[in-house]
C-alpha positions in Angstrom: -21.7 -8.9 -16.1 -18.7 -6.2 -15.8 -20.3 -3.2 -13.8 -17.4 -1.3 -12.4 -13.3 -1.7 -12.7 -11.8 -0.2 -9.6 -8.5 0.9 -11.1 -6.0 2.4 -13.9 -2.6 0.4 -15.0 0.1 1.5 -17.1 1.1 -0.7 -19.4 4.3 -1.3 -21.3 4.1 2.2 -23.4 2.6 5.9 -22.0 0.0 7.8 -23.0 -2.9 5.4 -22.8 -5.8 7.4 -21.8 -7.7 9.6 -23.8 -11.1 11.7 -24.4 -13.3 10.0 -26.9 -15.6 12.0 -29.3 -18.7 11.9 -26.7 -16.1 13.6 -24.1 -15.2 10.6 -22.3 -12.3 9.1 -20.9 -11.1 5.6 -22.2 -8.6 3.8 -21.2 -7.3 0.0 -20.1 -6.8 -2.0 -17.1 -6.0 -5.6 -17.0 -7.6 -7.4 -19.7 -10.7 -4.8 -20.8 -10.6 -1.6 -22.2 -12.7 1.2 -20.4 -15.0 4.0 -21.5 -16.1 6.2 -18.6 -19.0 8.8 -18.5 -16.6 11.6 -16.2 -19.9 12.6 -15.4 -22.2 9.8 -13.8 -19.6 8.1 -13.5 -20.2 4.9 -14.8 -18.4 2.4 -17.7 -18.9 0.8 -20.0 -16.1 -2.0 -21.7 -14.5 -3.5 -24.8 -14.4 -7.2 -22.9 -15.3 -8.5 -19.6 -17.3 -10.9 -20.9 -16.8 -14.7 -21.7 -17.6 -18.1 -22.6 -20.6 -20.3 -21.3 -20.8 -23.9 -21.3 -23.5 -23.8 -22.4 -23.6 -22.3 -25.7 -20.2 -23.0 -26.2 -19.6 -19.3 -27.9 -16.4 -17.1 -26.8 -16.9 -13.8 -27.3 -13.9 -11.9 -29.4 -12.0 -9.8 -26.6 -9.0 -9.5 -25.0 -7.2 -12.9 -23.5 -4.1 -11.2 -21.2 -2.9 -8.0 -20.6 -3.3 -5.0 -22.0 -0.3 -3.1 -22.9 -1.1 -0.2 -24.9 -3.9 1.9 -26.2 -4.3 4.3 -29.0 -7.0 6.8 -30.2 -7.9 7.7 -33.9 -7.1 11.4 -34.6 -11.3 12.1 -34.9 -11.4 10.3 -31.4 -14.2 7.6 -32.7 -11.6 4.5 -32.9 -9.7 3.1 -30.3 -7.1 0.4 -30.9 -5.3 -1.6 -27.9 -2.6 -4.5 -27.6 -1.9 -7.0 -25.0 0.5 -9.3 -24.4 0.8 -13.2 -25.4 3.0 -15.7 -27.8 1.2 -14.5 -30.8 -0.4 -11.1 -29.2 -2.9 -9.6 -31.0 -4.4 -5.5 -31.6 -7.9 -5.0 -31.4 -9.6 -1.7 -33.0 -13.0 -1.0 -31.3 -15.5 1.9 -31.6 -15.5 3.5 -28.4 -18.9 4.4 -28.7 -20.1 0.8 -28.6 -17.4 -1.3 -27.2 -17.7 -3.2 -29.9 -14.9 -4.2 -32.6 -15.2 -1.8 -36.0 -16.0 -5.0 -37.7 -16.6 -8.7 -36.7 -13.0 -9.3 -37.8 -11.4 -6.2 -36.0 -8.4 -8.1 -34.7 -4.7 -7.7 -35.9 -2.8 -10.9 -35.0 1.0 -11.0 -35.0 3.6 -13.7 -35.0 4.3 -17.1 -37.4 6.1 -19.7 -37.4 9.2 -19.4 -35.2 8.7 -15.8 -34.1 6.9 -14.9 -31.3 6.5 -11.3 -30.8 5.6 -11.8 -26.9 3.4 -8.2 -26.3 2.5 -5.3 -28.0 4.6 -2.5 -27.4 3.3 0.6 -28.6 0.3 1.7 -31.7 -0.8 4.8 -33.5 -2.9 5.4 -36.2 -2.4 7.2 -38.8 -4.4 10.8 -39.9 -6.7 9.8 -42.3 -7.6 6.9 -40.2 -6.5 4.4 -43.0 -2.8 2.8 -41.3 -2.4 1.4 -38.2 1.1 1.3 -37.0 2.4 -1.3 -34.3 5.9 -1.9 -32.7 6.0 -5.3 -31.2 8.7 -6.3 -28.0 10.2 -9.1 -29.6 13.9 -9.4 -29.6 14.0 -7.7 -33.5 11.3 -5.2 -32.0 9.5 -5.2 -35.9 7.4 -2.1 -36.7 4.2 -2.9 -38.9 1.7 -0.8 -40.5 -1.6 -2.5 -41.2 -4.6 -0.8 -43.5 -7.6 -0.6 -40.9 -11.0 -1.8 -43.1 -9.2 -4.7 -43.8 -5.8 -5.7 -41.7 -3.7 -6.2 -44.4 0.0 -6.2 -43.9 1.8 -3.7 -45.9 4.8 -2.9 -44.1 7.3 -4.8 -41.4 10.3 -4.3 -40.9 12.9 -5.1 -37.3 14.1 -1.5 -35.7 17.2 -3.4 -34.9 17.5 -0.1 -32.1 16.6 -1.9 -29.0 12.9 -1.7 -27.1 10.4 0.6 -28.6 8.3 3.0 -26.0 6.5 5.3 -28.9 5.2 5.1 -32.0 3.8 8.3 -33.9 2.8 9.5 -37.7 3.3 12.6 -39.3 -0.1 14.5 -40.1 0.3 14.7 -44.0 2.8 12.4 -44.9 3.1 8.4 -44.8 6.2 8.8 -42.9 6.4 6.8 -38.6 8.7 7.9 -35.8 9.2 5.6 -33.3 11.3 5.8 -29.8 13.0 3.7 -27.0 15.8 2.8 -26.0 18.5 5.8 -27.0 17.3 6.0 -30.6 14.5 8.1 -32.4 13.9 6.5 -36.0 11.9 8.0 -38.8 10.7 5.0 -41.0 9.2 5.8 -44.6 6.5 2.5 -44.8 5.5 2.9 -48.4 8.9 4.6 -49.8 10.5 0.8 -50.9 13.6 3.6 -52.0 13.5 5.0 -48.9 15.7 3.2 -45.8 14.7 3.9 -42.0 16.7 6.9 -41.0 18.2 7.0 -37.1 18.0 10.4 -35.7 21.4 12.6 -35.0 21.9 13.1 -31.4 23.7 15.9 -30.3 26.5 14.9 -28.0 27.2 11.8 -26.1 26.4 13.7 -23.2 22.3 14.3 -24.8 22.0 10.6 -25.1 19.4 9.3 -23.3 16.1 6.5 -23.3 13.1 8.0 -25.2 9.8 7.5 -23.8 6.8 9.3 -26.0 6.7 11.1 -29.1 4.2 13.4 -31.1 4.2 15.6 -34.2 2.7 19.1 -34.7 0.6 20.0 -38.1 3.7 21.6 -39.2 5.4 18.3 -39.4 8.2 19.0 -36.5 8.5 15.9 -34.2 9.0 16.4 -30.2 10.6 13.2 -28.5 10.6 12.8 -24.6 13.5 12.0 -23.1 14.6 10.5 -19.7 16.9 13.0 -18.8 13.9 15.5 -18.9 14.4 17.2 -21.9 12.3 17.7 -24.6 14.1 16.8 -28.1 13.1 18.8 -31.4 13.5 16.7 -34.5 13.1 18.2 -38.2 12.0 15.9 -41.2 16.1 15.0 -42.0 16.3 13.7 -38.2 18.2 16.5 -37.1 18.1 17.4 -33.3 17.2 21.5 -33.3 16.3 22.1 -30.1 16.9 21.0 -26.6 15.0 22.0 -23.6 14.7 20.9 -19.8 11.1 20.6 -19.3 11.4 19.1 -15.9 13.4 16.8 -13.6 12.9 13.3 -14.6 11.9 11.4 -16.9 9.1 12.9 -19.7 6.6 10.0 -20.5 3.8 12.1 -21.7 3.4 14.6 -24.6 0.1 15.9 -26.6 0.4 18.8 -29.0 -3.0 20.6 -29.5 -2.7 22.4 -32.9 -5.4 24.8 -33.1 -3.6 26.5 -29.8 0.0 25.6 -30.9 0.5 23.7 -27.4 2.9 21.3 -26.3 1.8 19.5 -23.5 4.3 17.6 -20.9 3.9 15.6 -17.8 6.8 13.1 -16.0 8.6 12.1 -12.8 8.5 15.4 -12.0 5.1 15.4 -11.1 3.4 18.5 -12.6 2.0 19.4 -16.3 3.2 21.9 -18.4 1.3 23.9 -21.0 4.3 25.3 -23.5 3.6 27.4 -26.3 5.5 26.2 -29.4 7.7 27.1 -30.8 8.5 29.6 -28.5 8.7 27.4 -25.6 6.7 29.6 -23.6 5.3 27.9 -20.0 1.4 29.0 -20.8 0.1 27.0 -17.1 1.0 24.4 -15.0 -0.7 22.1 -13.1 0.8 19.7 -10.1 -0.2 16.3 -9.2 2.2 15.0 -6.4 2.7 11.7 -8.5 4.6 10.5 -12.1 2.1 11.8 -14.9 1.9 9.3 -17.7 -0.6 10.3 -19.9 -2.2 13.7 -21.0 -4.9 14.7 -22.8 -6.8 18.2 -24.0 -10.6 18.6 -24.7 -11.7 22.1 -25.8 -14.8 22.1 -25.3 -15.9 21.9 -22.5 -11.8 22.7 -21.7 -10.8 20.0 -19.4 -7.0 18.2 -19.0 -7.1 14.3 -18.5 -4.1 13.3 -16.6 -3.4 9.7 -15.8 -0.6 8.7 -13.2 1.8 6.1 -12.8 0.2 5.2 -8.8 -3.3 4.5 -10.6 -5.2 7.4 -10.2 -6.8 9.8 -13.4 -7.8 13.5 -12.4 -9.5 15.5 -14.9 -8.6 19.2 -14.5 -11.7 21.7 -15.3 -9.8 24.2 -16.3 -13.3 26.2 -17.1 -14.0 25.6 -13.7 -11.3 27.8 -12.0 -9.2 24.2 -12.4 -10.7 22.0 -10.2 -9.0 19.1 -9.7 -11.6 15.8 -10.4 -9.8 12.7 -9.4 -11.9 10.0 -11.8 -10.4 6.7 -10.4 -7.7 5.7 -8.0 -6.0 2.8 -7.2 -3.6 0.5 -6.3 0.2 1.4 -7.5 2.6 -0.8 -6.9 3.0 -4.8 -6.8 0.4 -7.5 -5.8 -3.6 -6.9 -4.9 -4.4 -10.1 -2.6 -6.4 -8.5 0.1 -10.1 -8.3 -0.5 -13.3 -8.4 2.1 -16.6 -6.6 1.7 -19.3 -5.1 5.2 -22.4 -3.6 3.8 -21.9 -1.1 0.8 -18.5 -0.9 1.8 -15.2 -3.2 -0.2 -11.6 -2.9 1.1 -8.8 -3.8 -0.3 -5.0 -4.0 0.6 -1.7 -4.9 -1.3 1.8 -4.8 -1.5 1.8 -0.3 -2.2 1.5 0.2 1.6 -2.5 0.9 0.8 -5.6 -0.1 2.2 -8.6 1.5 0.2 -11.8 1.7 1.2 -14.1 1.5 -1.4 -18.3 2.6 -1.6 -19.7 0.1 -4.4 -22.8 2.4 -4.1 -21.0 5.7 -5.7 -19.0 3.8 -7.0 -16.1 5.5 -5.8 -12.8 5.5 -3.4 -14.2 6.2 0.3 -10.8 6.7 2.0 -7.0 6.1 1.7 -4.9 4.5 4.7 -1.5 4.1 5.1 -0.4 0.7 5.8 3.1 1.9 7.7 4.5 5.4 7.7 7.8 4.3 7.8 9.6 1.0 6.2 11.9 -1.4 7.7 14.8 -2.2 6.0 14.5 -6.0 5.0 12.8 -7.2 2.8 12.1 -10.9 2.5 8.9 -12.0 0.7 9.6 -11.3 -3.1 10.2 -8.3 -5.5 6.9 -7.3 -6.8 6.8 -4.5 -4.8 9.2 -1.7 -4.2 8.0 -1.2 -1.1 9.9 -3.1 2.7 7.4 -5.9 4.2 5.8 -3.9 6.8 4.6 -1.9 4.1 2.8 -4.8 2.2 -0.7 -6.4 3.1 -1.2 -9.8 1.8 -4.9 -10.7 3.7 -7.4 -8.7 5.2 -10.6 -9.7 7.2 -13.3 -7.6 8.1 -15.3 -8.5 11.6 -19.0 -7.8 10.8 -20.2 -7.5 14.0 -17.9 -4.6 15.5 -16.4 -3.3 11.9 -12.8 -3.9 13.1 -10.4 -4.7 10.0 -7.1 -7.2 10.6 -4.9 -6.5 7.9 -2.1 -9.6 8.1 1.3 -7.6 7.5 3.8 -9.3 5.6 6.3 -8.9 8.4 4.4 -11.1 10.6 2.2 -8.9 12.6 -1.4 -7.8 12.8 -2.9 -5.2 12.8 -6.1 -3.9 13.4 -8.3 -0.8 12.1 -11.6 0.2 14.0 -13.6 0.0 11.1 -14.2 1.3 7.2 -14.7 4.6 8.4 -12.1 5.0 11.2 -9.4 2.8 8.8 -6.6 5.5 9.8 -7.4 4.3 13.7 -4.6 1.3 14.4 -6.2 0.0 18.0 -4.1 -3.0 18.2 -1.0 -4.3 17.0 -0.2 -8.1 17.6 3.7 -9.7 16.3 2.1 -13.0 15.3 5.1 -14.3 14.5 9.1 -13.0 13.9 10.2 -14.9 10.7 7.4 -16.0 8.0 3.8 -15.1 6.9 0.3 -15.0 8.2 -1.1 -17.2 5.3 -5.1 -17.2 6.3 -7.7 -15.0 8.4 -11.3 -14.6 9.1 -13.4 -13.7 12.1 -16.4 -15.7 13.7 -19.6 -15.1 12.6 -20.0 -13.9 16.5 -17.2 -11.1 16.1 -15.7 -12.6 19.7 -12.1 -14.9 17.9 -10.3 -14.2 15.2 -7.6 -16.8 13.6 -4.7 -16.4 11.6 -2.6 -19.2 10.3 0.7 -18.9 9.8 3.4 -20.7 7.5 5.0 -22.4 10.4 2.6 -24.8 10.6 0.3 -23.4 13.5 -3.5 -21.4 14.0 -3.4 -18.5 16.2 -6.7 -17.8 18.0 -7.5 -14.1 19.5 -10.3 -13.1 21.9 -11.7 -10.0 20.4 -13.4 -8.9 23.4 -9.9 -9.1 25.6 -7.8 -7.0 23.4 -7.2 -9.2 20.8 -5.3 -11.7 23.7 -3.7 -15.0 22.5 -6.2 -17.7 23.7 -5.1 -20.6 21.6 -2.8 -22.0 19.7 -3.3 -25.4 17.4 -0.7 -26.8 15.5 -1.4 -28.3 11.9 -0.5 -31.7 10.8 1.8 -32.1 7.9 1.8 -28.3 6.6 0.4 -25.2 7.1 -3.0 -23.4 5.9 -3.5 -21.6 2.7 -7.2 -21.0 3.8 -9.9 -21.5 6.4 -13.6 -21.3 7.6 -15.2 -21.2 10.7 -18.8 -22.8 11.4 -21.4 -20.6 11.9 -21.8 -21.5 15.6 -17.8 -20.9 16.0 -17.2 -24.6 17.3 -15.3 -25.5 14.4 -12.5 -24.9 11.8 -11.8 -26.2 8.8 -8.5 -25.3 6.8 -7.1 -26.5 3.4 -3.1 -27.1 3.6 -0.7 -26.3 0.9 -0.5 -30.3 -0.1 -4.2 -30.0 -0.5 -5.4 -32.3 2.4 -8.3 -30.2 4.1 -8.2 -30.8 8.2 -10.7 -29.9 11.1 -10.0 -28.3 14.3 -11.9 -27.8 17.3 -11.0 -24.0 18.8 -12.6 -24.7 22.1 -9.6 -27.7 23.0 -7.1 -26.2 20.8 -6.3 -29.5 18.4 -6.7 -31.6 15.0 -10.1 -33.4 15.2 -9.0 -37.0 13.8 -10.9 -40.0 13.1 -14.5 -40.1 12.3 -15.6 -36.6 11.0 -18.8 -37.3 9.5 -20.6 -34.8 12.0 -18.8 -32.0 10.7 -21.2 -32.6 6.8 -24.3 -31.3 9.5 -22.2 -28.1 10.3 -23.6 -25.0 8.6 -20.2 -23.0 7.5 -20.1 -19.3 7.9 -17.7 -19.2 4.7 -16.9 -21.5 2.1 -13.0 -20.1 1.3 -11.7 -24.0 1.7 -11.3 -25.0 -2.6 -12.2 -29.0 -1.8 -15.2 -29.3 0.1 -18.3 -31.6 -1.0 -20.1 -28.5 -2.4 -17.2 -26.8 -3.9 -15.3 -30.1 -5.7 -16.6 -29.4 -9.3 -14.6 -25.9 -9.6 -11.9 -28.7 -10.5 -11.6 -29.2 -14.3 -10.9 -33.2 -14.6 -7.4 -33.9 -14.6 -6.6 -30.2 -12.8 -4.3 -30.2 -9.1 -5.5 -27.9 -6.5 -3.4 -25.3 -8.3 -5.7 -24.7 -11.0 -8.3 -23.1 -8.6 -6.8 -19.9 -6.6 -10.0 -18.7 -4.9 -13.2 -20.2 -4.2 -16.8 -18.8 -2.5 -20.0 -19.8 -1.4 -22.8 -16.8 -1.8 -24.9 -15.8 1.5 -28.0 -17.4 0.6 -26.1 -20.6 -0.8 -27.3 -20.6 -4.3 -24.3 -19.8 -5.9 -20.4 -21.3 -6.3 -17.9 -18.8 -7.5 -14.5 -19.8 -8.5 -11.1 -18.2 -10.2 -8.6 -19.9 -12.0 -5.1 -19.8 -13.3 -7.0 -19.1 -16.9 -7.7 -15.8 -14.8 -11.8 -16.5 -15.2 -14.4 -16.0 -13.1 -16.4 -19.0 -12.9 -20.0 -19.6 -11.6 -21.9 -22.3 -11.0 -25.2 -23.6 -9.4 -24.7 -25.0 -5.7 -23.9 -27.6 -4.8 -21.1 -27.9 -7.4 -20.5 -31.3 -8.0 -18.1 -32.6 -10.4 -18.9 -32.3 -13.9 -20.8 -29.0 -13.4 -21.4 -26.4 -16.0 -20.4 -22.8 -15.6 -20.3 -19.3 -16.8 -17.6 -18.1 -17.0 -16.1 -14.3 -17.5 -13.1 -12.8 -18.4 -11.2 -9.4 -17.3 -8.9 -9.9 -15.3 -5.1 -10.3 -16.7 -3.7 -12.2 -13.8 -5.0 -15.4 -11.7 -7.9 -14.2 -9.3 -5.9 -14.1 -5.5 -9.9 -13.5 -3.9 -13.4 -13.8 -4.4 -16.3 -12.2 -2.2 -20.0 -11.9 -2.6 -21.7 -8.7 -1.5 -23.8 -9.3 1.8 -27.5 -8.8 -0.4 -25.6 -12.0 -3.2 -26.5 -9.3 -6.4 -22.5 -8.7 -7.1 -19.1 -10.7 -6.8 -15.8 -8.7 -6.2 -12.4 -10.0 -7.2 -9.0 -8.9 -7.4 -6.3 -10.4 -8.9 -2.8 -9.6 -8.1 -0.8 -7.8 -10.6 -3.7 -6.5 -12.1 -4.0 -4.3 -9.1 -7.6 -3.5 -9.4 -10.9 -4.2 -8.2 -13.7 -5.6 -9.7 -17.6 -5.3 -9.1 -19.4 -7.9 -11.3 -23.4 -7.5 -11.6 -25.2 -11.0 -11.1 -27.7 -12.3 -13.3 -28.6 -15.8 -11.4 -30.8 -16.4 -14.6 -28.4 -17.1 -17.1 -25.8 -19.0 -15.2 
């Protein structure tokens, strides 16, 4: 089962993390919304489970990415959207993690329309109208009842993308925002057309990013230019203010103190008293704010930020600053290996994160490079230069050292999880192309790294990480490998799916008869088609279907992800035709699979999701 998500992702629309009625703070990541005690620190989730084999039974959850979330105005209902051809809007009891009813789900999209994601949601005062703005090409607005999903309203903005969706507090009237246009819509006035909002002057015009009403029905709009947009009931812009510099992405107007809250690109939040515009307190955060939230009792800000992290403020408590999650910020997660109680990861945000699966917490933050080359040459996931990026990490369990593989080529290597700032080597593996598989002996004394130009590097760890071997590979180069445990052999699956054997202690291809290699014991099992791991296959399925494969410590278990973006377990050996469990969380295909040192938990990250996951094994139900 789903014990811990490492991690906080904005989705297509702001403002996605909120304080539930209990006081906690839910909000999304991936594929499972998240509901986490701020106090002992633990979650709960709406998903992040799956369907078995065995019973044949899938579980109604999310399928792909969440989007966007939304909280009911008494906090106890929590509706989110994800993406897909026919996406769909769950609305859950936060309480439970369970849907409101069995048939909780909205589903959007017929024949020959295909809304692609959800874009933004809001329900409506008196908790009886859901409202939903889709990201198709005609962008439709809906509003839905909530007992029992009926369609009563749909109409396309025909304004361009939609960031925010909001409803005013008495009556059935719907603001929405995006791309330079705020639209009032009046759902269940059939006399009534959509009204676009006056904009000042050409020179006002902007993107608008968030919206919210106060209980005396006046609408405030974010804009990108970092003003704050007053709107009356006729769509009239009466006020213009500068709130910060940059782009505004989050407002939440508290009425029972008349307070506008803000937070953007500028990095800070800022209490204003409305309608006075009066700057009551600020609070800084040193990174985009996306989402804010006020709880009175006990008084506390939730603040969630476009690099992953959410900080509550305790602003009872002289405003401490309680950072509730971090994470990964920017493009691909790939890099994943685990030493005791200890995970790290690395990925393409110029971060490596140590992680203590014991408190559940971030351990320590390491810069990858301080400063960024210039080219760039391995994709645009990232906005970051390749010797900012990590795309493999290996972790020697013997003397602790970390190699992170550098997208630039080059090596380097950390002392250990708790000295990860300490660079003691730095090796230029290779000028032009990428280090495309790692892992230590089980001794700790060689390390190898393959390489896309066809060759494996071997490094003596006890002479300075010095160049002892090199071994070319036949045909293409290695997407993975595993040493034996007594470090006389290598195994490595190429990218055409042949898997070849190499003998470190000559430096070549073993060819001919291998059957001697089936009596090696294999300190990892990364290689996808080996005789225990063949059944992770589906029939029919290339060696693309299957992105990450593991054996556990004590051999009794096969874990696998696939493009489906499921974890997948099974009983070893995993022979073809095997049944599995398997679980679903993650959004994006699963880049790495490890098992903790004791076998109890599997952690896996999967790329854009840019997260980590701790799964809790139960060996009796799989």
């Amino acid at each position: 089962m789903l014990e811990h998500v490492y991690g906080y992702k904005v989705g297509s629309s702001s403002m996605n993390c909120y304080y539930t009625s209990e006081g906690k703070a839910v909000y999304h990541c991936a594929a499972v919304g998240i509901v986490l005690d701020t106090k002992k620190n633990t979650q709960v989730f709406f998903g992040g489970v799956g369907l078995s084999q065995n019973s044949g039974r899938l579980v109604t959850q999310h399928n792909s990415k969440i989007t966007c979330l939304a909280i009911s105005s008494d906090r106890r209902l929590v509706a989110t959207g994800q993406t897909g051809r026919y996406p769909s809007v769950f609305i859950w009891d936060p309480s439970t993690c369970l849907l409101k009813k069995a048939t909780s789900v909205i589903r959007l999209g017929e024949k020959n329309y295909f809304p692609g994601e959800i874009a933004a949601i809001s329900f409506s005062h008196d908790l009886m109208h859901v409202a939903i703005a889709d990201n198709s090409e005609e962008h439709k607005v809906y509003v839905f009842t909530v007992d029992d999903h009926r369609e009563l309203f749909s109409s396309p903005s025909k304004t361009g993308s939609i960031k925010g969706i909001a409803w005013v507090a008495s009556k059935q009237t719907l603001c929405t925002v995006g791309k330079k246009a705020v639209k009032l819509w009046y759902p269940f006035d059939k006399h009534k057309s959509p009204l676009i909002c006056t904009i000042p002057s050409l020179s006002m015009t902007t993107d608008f990013l968030c919206v919210t009403f106060d209980n005396a029905e006046k609408c405030y709009t974010g804009g990108a230019n970092g003003y704050i947009y007053v709107w009356d009931s006729e769509g009239n812009a009466k006020e213009q203010i500068q709130a910060q510099q940059g782009a505004i992405y989050a407002l939440r107007h508290v009425d029972d103190k008349s307070w506008l809250i803000v937070g953007g690109a500028g990095g800070k939040v800022a209490v204003y008293r409305v309608p006075e515009f009066k700057v009551e307190s600020e609070y800084k955060f040193g990174g985009v704010v996306v989402a804010v939230d006020y709880l009175e009792k006990p008084e506390r800000l939730l603040v969630g930020l476009l690099n992953g992290k959410i900080i509550e403020v305790q602003i009872d408590q002289d405003n401490y600053y309680n950072i509730l999650m971090e994470s990964h910020g920017d493009g691909h997660v790939t890099a994943l290996d685990v030493i005791e109680d200890n995970v790290v990861t690395a990925g393409e945000d110029n971060k490596v994160i140590v992680w203590n699966t014991i408190d559940r917490r971030c351990f320590v933050t390491s810069t990858i490079n301080e400063n960024g080359e210039k080219k760039r040459v391995t994709g645009n996931q990232s906005r970051f230069p390749d010797n900012q990026r990590c795309r493999l990490l290996a972790i020697n369990k013997v003397t602790g050292h970390v190699a992170l593989a550098i997208n630039n080529g080059t090596l380097q290597i950390r002392q250990s999880c708790y000295m990860i700032d300490t660079k003691i080597h730095s090796i230029n593996v290779l000028t032009h192309g990428l280090i495309t598989a790692l892992k230590y002996t089980t001794a700790g004394d060689k390390l190898a790294a393959a390489a896309n130009d066809m060759h494996i590097r071997l490094y003596d760890c006890t002479d300075n990480y010095k160049n002892v071997s090199t071994i070319t590979v036949p045909e293409s180069y290695l997407i993975e490998l595993d040493w034996s445990v007594d470090g006389g052999c290598i195994r490595g699956m190429c990218t055409n799916s042949l898997v070849h054997f190499f003998d470190p202690i000559e430096g070549r291809v073993v060819r001919g008869d291998i059957d001697w290699t089936r009596k090696l014991e294999w300190a990892t099992s990364n290689v996808k088609l080996t005789w225990e791991t063949v059944g992770v296959f589906p029939k029919g399925c290339d060696g693309e279907h299957i992105k990450a494969v593991n054996v556990s410590a004590k051999k009794g278990l096969v874990a696998a992800g696939d493009v489906r973006n499921m974890v997948n377990l099974y009983r070893n050996p995993c022979r073809p035709g095997g049944k599995c469990k398997s679980l679903r969380a993650h959004a994006a295909t699963i880049e790495r699979i490890v098992f903790s040192s004791n076998d109890e938990r599997i952690f896996t990250v999967a790329g854009s999701d840019r997260c980590l996951m701790q799964w809790k094994l139960n060996c009796a139900h799989i």
